[in-house]
C-alpha positions as protocol buffer text, in pm:
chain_id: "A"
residue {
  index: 1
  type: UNK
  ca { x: 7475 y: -10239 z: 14554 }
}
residue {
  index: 2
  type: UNK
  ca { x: 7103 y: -10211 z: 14718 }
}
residue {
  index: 3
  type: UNK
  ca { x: 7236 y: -9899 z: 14865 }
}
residue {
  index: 4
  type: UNK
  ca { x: 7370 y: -9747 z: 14581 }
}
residue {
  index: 5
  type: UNK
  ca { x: 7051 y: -9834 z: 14374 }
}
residue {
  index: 6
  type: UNK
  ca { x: 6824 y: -9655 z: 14668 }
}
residue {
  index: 7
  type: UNK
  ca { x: 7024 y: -9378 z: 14622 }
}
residue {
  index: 8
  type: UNK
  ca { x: 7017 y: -9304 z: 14264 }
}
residue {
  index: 9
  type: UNK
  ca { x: 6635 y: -9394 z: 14247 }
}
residue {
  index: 10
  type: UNK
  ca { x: 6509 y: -9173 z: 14491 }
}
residue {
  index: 11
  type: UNK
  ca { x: 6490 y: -8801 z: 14321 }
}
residue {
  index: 12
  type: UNK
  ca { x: 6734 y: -8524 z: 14481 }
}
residue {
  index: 13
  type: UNK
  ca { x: 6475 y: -8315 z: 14669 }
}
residue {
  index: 14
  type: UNK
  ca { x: 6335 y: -8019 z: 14465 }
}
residue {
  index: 15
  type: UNK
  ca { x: 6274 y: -7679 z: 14638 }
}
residue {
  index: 16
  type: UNK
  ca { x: 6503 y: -7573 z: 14949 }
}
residue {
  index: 17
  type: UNK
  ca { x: 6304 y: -7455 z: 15245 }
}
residue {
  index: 18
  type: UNK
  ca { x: 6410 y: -7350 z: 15541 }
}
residue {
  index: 19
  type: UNK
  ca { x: 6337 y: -7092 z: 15880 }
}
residue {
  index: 20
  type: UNK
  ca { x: 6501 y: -6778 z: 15925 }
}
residue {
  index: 21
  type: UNK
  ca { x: 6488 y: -6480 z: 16084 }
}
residue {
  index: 22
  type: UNK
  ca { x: 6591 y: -6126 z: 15976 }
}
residue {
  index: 23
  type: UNK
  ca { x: 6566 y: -5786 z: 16126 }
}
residue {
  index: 24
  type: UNK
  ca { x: 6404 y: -5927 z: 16466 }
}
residue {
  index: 25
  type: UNK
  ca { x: 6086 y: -6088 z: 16222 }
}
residue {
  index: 26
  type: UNK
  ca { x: 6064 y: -6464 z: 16152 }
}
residue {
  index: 27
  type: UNK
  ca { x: 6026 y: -6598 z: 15811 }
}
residue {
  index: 28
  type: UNK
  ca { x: 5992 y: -6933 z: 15632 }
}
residue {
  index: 29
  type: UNK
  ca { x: 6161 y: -6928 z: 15263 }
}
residue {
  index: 30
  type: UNK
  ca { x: 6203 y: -7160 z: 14968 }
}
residue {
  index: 31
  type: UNK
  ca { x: 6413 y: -7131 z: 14709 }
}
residue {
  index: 32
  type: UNK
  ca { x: 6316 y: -7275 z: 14388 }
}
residue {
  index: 33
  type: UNK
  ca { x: 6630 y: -7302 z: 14079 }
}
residue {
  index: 34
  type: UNK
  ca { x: 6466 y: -7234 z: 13750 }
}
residue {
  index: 35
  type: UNK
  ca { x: 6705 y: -7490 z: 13539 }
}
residue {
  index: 36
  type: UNK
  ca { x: 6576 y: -7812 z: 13726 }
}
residue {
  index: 37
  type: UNK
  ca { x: 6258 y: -7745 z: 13916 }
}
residue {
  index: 38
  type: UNK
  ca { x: 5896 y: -7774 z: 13738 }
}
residue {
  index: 39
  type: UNK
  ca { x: 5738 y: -7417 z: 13857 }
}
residue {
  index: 40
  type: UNK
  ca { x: 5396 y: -7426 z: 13744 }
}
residue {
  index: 41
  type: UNK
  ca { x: 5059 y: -7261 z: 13837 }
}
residue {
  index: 42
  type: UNK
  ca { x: 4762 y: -7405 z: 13932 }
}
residue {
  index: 43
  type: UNK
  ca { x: 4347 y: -7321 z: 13940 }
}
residue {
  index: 44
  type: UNK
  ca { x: 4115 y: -7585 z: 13809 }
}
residue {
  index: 45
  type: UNK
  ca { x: 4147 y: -7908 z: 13741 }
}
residue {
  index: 46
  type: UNK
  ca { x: 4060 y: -8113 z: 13401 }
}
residue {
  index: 47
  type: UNK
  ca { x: 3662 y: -8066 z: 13466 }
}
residue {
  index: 48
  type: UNK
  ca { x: 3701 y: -7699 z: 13529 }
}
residue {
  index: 49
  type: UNK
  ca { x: 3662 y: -7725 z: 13906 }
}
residue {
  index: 50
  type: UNK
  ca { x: 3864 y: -7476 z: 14124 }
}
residue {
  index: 51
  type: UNK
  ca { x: 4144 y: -7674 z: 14325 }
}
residue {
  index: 52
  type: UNK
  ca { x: 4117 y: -7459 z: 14611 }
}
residue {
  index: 53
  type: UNK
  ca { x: 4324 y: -7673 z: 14858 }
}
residue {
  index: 54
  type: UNK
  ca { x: 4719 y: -7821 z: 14819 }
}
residue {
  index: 55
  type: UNK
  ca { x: 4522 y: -8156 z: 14912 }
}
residue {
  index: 56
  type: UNK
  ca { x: 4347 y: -8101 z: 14590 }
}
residue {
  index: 57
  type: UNK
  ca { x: 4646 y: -8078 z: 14372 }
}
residue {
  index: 58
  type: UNK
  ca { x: 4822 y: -8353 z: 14519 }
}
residue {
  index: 59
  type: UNK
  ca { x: 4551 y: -8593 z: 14438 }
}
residue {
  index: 60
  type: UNK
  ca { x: 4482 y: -8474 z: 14064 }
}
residue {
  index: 61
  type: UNK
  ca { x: 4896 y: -8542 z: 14046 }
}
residue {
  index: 62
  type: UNK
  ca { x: 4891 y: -8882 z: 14200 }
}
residue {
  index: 63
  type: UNK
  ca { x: 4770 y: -9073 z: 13936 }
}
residue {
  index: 64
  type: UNK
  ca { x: 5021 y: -8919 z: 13679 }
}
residue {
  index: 65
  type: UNK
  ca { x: 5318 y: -9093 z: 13954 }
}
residue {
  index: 66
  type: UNK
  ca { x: 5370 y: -8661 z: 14049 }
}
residue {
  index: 67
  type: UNK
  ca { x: 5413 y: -8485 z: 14365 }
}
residue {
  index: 68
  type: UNK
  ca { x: 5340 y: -8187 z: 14463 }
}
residue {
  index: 69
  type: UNK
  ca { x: 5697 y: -8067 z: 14644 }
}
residue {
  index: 70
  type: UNK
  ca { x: 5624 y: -7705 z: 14727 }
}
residue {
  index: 71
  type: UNK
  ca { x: 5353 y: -7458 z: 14675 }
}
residue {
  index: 72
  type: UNK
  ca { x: 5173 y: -7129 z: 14798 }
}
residue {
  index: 73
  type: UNK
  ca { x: 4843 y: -6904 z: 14702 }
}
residue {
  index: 74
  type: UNK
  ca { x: 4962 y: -6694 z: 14425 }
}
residue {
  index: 75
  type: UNK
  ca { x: 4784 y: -6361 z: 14387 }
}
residue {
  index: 76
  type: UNK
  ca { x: 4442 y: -6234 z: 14478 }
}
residue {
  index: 77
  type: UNK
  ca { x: 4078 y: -6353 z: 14358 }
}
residue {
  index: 78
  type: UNK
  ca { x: 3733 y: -6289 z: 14424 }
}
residue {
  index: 79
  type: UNK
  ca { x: 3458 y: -6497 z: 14605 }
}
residue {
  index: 80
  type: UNK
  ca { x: 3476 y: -6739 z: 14356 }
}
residue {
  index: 81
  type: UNK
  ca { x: 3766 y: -6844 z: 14367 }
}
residue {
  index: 82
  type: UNK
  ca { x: 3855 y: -6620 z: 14028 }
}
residue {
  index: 83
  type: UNK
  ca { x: 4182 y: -6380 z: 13989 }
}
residue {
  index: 84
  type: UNK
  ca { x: 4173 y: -6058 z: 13997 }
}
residue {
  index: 85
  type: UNK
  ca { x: 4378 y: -5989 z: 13765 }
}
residue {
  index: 86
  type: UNK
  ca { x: 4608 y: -6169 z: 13469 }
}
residue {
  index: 87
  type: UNK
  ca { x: 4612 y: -6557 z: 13479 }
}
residue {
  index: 88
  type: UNK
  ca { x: 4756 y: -6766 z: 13228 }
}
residue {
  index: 89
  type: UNK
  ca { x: 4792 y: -7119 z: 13170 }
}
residue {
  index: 90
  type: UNK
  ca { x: 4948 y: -7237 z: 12861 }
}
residue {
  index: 91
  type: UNK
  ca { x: 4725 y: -7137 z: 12624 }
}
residue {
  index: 92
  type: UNK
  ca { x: 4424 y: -7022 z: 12815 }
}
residue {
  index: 93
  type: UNK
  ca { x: 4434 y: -6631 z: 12968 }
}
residue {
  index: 94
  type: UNK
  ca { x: 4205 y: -6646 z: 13240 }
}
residue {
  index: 95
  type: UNK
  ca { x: 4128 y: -6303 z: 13338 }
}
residue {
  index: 96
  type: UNK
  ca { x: 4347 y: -6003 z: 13147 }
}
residue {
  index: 97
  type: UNK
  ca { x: 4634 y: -5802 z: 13301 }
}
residue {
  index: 98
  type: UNK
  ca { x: 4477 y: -5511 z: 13472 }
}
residue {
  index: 99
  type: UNK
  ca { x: 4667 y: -5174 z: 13454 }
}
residue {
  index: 100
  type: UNK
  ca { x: 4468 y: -4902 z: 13660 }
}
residue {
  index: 101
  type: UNK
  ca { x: 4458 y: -4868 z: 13950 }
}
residue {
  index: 102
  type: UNK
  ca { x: 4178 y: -4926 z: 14232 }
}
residue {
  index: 103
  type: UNK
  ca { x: 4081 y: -5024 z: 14653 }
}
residue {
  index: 104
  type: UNK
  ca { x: 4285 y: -5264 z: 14795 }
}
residue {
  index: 105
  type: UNK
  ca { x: 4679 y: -5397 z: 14818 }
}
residue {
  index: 106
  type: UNK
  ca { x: 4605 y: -5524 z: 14442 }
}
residue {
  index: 107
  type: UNK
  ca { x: 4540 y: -5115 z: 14362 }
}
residue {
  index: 108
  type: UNK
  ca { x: 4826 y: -5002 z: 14511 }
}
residue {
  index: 109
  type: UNK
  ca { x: 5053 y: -4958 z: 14202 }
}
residue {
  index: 110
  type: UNK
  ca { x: 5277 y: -5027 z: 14099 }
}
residue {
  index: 111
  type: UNK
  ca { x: 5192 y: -5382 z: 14108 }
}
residue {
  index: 112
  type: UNK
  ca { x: 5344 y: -5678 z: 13938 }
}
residue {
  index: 113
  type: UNK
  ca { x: 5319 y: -6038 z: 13748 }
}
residue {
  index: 114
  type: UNK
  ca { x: 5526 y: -6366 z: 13815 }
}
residue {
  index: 115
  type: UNK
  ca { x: 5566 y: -6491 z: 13474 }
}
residue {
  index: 116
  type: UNK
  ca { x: 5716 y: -6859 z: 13430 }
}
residue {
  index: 117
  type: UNK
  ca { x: 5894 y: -6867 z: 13118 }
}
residue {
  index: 118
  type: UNK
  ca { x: 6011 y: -7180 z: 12948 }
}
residue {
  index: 119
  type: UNK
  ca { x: 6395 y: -7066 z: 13051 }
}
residue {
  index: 120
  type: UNK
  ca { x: 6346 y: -6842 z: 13324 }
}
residue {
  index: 121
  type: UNK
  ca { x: 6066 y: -6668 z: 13583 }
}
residue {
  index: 122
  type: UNK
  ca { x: 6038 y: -6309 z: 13647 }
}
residue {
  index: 123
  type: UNK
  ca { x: 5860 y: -6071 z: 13868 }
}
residue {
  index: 124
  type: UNK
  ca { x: 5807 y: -5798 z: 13643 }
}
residue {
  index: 125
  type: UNK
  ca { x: 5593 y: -5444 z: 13681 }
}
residue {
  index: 126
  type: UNK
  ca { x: 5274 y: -5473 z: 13540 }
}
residue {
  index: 127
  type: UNK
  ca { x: 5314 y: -5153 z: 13271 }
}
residue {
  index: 128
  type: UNK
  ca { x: 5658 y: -5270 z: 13200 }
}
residue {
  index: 129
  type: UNK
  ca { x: 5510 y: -5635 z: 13099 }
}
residue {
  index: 130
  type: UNK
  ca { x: 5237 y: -5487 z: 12955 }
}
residue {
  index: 131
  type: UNK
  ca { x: 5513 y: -5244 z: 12718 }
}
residue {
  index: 132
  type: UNK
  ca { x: 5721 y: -5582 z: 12626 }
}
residue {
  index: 133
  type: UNK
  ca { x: 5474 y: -5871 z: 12636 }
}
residue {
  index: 134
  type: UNK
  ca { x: 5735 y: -6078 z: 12765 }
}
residue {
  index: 135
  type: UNK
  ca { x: 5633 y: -6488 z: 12673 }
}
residue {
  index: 136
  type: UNK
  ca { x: 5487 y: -6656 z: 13000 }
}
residue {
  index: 137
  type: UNK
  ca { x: 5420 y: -7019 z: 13061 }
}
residue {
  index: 138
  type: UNK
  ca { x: 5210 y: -6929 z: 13343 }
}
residue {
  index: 139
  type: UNK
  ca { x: 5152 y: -6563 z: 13419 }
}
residue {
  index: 140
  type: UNK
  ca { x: 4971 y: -6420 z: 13783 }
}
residue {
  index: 141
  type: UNK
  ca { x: 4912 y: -6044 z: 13865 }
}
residue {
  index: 142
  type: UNK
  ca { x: 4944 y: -5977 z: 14216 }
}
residue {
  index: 143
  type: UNK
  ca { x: 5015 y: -5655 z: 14399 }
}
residue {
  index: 144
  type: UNK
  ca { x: 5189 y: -5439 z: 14554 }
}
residue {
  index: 145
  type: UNK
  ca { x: 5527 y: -5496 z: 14391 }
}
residue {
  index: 146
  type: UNK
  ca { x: 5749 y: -5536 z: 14696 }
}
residue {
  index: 147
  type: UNK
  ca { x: 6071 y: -5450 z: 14545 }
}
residue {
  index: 148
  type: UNK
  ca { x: 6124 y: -5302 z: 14169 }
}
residue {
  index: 149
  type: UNK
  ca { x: 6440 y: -5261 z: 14020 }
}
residue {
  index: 150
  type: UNK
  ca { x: 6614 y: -5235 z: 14306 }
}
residue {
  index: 151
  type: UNK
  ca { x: 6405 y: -5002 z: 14532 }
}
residue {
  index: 152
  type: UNK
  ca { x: 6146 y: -5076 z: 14756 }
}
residue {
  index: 153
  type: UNK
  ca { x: 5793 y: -4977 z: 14678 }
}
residue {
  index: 154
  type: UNK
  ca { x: 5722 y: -4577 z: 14699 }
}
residue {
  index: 155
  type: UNK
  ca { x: 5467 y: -4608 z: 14979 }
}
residue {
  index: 156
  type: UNK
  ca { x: 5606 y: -4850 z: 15169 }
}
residue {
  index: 157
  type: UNK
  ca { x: 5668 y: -4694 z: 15581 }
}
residue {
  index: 158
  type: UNK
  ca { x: 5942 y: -4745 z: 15806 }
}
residue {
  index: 159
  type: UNK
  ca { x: 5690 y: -4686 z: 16070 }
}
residue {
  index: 160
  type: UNK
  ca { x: 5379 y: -4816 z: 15938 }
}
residue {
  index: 161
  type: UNK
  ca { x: 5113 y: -4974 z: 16229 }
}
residue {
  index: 162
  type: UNK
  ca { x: 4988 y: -5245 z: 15930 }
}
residue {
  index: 163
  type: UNK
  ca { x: 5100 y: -5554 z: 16067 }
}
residue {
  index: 164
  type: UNK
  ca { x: 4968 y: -5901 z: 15893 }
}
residue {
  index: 165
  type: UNK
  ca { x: 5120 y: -6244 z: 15800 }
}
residue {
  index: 166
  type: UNK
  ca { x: 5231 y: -6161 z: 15455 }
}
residue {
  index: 167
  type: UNK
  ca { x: 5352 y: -6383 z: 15147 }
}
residue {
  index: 168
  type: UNK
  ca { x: 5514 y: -6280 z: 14813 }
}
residue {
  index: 169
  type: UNK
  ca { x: 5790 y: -6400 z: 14575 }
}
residue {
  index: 170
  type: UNK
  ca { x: 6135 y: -6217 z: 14428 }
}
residue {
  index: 171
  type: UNK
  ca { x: 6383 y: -6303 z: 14161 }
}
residue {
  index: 172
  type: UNK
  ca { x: 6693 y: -6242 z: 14013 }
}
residue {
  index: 173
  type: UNK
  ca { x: 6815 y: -6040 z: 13767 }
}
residue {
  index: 174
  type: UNK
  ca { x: 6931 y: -6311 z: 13535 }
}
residue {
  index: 175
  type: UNK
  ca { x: 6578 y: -6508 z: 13574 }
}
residue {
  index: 176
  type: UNK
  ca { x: 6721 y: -6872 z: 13762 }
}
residue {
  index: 177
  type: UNK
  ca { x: 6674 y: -6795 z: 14109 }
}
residue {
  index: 178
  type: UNK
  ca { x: 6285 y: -6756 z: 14219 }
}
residue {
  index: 179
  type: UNK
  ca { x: 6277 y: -6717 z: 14603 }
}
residue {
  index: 180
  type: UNK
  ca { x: 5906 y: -6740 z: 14781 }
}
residue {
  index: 181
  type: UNK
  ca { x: 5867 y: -6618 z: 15139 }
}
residue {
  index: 182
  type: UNK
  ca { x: 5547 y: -6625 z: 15437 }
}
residue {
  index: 183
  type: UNK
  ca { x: 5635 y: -6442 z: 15773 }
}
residue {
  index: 184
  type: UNK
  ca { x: 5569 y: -6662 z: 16098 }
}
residue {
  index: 185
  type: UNK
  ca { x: 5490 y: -6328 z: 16287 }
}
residue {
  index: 186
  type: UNK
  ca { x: 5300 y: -6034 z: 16124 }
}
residue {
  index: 187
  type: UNK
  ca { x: 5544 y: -5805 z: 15974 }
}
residue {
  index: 188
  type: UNK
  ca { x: 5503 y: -5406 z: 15797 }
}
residue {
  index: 189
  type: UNK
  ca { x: 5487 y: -5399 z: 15422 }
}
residue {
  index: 190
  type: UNK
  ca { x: 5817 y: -5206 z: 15475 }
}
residue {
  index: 191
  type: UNK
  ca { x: 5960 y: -5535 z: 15676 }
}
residue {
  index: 192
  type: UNK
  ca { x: 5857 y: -5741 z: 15411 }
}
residue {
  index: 193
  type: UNK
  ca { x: 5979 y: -5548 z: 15121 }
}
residue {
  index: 194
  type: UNK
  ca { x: 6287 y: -5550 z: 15320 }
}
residue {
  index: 195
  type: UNK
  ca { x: 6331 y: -5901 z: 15333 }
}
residue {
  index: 196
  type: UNK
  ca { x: 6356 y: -5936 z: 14968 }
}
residue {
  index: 197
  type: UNK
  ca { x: 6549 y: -5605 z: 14851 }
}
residue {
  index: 198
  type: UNK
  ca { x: 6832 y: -5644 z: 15198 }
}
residue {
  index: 199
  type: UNK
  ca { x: 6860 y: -5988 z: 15298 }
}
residue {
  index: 200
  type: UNK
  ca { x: 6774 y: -6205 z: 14986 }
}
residue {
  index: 201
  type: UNK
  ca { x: 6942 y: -5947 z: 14747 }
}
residue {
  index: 202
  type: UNK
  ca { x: 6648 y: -5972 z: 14482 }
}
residue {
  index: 203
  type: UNK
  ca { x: 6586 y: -5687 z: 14267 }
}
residue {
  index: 204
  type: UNK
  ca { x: 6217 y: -5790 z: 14209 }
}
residue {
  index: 205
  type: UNK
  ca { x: 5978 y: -5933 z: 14438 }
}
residue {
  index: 206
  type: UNK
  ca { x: 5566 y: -5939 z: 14446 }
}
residue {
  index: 207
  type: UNK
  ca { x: 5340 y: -5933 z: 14737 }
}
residue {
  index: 208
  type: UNK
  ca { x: 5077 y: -6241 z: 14703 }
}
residue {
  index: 209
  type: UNK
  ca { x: 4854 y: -6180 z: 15002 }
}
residue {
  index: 210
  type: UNK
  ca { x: 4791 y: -6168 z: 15401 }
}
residue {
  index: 211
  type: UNK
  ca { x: 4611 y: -6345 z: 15675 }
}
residue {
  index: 212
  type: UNK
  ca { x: 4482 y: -6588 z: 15419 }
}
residue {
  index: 213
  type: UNK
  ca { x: 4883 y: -6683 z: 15279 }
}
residue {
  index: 214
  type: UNK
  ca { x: 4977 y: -7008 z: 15327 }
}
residue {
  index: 215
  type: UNK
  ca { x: 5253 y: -7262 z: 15242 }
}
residue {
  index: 216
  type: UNK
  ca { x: 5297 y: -7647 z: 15163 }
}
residue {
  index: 217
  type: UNK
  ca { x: 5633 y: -7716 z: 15199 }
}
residue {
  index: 218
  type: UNK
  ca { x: 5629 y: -8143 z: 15292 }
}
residue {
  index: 219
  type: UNK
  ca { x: 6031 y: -8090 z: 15378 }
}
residue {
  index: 220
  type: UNK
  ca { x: 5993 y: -7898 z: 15686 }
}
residue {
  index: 221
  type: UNK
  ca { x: 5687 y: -8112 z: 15786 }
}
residue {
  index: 222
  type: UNK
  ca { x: 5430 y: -7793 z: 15701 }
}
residue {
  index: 223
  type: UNK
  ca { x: 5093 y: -7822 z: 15498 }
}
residue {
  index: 224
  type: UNK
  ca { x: 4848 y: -7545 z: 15618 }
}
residue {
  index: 225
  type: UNK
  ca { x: 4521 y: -7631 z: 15546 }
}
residue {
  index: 226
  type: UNK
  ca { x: 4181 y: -7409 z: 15589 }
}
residue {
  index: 227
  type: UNK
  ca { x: 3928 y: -7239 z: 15350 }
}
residue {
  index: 228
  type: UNK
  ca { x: 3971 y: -7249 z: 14925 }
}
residue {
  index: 229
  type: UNK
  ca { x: 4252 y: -7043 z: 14759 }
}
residue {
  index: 230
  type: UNK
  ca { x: 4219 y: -6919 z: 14425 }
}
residue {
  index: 231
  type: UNK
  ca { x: 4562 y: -6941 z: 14199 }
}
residue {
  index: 232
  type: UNK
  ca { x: 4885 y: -7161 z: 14406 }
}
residue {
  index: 233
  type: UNK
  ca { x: 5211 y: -7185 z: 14248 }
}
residue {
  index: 234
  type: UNK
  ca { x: 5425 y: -7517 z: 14297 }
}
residue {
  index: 235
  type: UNK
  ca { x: 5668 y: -7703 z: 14184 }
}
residue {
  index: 236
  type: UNK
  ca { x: 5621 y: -8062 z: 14073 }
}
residue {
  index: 237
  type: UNK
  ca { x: 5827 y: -8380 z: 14078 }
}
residue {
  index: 238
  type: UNK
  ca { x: 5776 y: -8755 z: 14056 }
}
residue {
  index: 239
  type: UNK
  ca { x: 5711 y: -8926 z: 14308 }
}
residue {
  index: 240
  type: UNK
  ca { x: 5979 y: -9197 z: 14400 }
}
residue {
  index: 241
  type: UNK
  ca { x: 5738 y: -9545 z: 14544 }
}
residue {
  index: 242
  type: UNK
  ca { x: 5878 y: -9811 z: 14753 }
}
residue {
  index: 243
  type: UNK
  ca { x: 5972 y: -10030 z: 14492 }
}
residue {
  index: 244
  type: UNK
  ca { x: 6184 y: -9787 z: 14311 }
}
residue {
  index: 245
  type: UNK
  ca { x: 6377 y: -9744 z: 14627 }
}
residue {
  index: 246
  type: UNK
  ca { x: 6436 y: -10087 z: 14700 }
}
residue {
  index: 247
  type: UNK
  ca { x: 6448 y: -10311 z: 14359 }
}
């Protein structure tokens, strides 16, 4: 009976991650299913104060009996800490979706927004959201778009010489299957993009960042730590205590 009890109190683990490797590059992935995980963004806490670290987050969600199960930076920002470009959360749009184009990966359009809907999450191309305005319960602009609609990015190179630790996210067609990815060895925008469009069969996928990506994933024992973020995606869940698992 104490068994059985243990069992049923302690939540089914949210968020599969695991190692792989694909086309002679290794990669750590996690797979998040829209219908039961909580996929939510975060940037400041209640007094306005940039979270900057996955430490952060966890203890704003301890008090509320909430863990923070998996979670990654989420698109680019300045000095401060702000986004570059569109941020919402809820009701509050922190920084508009930007549509030209300019320096940097973020410039290098098309890029893209992960948009967490109350049903589903998309990676969509920024002039395409901006054309429907699709409803997001969290929206973050990042760039380049990896993959779109089934083709990798136009300037991607088979034999590009840009190699960096990379991060981004992809997702299915029908909007329940959000898959995030970080490479363990520096890969080519090209291997990246890859990844997503020939191996995880995703017809939409978003480059986050580079050398500064990093991942919190407590179920393969990895937390990286180091200097503040700016947005990080996650998905929470309650945290199961002692008691729960043994009363």
């Amino acid at each position: 009976m104490g068994v059985a009890l243990a069992l049923w109190a302690t939540p089914a683990a949210a968020v599969e991650c695991r190692d792989i490797a694909y086309d002679s590059n290794r990669y750590t992935i996690c797979e998040v299913a829209v219908a039961k995980d909580e996929l939510r963004l975060f940037l400041k806490d209640d007094t306005g104060q940039v979270y900057g670290h996955f430490s952060s987050i966890e203890n704003a969600l301890k008090p509320k009996g909430q863990t923070l199960s998996f979670a990654t930076n989420a698109g680019m920002y300045h000095r401060d800490r702000s986004p570059v470009g569109l941020y919402v959360d809820g009701d509050t749009e922190e920084m508009r979706l930007v549509t030209n184009p300019g320096p940097g990966n973020f410039g290098l359009l098309p890029n893209g927004v992960l948009c967490i809907g109350k049903t589903r999450t998309d990676v969509i191309e920024t002039l395409t959201f901006a054309q429907t305005t699709p409803q997001c319960r969290y929206a973050t602009q990042s760039g380049p778009m990896l993959v779109i609609d089934g083709v990798l990015h136009p300037r991607f190179l088979p034999d590009s010489s840009s190699y960096f630790i990379r991060n981004g996210v992809g997702t299915s067609a029908d909007g329940q299957r959000v898959v995030f990815a970080i490479s363990r060895n520096a890969v080519t925008f090209h291997q990246f993009g890859s990844l997503f469009l020939n191996h995880l069969k995703l017809p939409n996928a978003l480059y986050f960042d580079g050398n500064i990506s990093r991942l919190h994933a407590p179920q393969i024992n990895r937390s990286d730590a180091g200097f503040m973020m700016g947005p990080v995606v996650g998905v929470v869940t309650d945290r199961a205590t002692d008691d729960d698992a043994t009363n």
